[in-house]
C-alpha positions as CSV (number, residue, x, y, z in Angstrom):
1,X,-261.2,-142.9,-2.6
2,X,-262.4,-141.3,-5.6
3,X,-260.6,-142.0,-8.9
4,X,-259.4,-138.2,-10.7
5,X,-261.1,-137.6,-13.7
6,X,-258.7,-137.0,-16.9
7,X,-259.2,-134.7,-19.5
8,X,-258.1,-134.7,-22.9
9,X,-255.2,-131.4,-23.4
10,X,-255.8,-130.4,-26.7
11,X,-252.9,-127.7,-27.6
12,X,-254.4,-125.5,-30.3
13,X,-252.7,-124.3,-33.6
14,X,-252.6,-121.2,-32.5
15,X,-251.4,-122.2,-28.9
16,X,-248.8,-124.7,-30.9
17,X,-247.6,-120.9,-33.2
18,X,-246.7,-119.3,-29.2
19,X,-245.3,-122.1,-27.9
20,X,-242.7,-122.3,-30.7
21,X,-242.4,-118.3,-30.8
22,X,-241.6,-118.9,-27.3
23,X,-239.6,-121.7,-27.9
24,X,-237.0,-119.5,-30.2
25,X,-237.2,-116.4,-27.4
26,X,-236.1,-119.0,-25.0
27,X,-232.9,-120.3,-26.6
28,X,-232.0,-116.8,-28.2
29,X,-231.7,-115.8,-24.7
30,X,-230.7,-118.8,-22.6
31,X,-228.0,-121.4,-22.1
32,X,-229.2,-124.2,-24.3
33,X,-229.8,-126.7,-21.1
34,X,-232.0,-123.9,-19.7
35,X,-234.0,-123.8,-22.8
36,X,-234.7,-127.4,-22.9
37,X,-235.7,-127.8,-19.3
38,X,-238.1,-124.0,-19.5
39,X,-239.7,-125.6,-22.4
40,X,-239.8,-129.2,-21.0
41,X,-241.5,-127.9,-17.9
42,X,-244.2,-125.4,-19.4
43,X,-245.9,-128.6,-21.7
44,X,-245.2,-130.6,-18.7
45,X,-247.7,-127.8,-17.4
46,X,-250.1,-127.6,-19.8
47,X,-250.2,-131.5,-20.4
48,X,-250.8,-131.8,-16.7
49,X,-254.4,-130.2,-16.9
50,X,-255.6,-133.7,-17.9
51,X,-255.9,-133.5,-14.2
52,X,-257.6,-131.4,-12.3
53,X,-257.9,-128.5,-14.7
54,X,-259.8,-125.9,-13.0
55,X,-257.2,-125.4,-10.7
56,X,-256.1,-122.9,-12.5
57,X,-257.1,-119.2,-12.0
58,X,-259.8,-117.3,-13.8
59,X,-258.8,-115.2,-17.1
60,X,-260.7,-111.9,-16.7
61,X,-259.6,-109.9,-20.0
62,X,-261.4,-113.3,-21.6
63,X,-264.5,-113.1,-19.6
64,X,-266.4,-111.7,-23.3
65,X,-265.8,-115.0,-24.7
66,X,-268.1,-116.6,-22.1
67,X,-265.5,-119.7,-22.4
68,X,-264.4,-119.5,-18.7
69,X,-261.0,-119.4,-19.8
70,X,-258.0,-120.2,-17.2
71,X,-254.2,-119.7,-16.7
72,X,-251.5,-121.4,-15.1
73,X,-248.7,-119.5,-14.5
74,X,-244.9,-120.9,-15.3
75,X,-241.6,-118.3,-13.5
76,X,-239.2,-118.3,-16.7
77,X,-237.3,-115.6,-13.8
78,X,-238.1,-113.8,-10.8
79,X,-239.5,-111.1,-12.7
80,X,-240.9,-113.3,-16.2
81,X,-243.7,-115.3,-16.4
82,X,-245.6,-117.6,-19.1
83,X,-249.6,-117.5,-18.9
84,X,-251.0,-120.7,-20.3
85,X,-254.4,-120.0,-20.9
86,X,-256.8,-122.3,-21.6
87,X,-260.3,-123.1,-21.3
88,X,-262.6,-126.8,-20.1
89,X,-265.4,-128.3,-22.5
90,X,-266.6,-130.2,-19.6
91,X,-269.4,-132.4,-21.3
92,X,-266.4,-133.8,-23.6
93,X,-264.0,-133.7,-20.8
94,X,-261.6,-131.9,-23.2
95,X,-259.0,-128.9,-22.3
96,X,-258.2,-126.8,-24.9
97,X,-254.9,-124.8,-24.4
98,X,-255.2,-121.5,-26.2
99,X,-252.3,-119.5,-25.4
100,X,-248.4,-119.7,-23.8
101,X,-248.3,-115.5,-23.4
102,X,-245.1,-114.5,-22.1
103,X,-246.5,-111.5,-19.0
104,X,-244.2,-109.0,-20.4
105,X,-245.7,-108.4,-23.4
106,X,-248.8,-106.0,-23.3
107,X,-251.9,-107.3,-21.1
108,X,-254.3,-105.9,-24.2
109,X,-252.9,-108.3,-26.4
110,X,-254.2,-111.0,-24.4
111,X,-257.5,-110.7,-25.9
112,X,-256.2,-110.1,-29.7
113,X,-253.9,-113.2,-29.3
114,X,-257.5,-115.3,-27.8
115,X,-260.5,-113.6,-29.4
């Protein structure tokens, strides 16, 4: 059997800035246990792209980057989501995480958040 290939997850400033504005929406509005295990389990994502990263899904609104960037989505609720975008430099086997966007904010803001 073939042996998975692992990938470097390198969260970037600006991905670390949303992660922790993220972080202090998350336990303003949740119990603090909740908190720790929403944030526990969306860098458990992310870090998991060191395998297997282009499982996630295609980013159109970041198609004019020419990056191929990805996303991963994470259920906060029912009806909230967390994007993790990110993109693969494949001849460094390297995964840069760009962005933890909470889906309720504006979609346009996708691309002034990445670009």
């Amino acid at each position: 059997m073939e042996e998975e290939s692992n990938y470097v997850v390198d969260i970037t400033q600006e991905a670390e800035i949303f992660y922790y504005d993220l972080l202090k929406y998350f336990y303003s509005t949740h119990s603090e246990e909740s908190a720790d295990r929403k944030s526990d389990e969306i860098l458990e994502m992310a870090l998991s792209l060191d395998k297997l990263p282009n499982r996630g899904s295609v980013e159109d609104k970041l198609a004019f980057l020419k990056m191929d960037h990805r996303y991963l989505v994470y259920k906060v609720t029912p009806r909230k989501t967390v994007k993790i975008i990110y993109f693969i430099v494949e001849s460094e086997k390297i995964v840069y995480v760009t962005d933890f966007f909470p889906t309720e904010m504006d979609d346009s803001r996708i691309e002034e958040r990445n670009g």
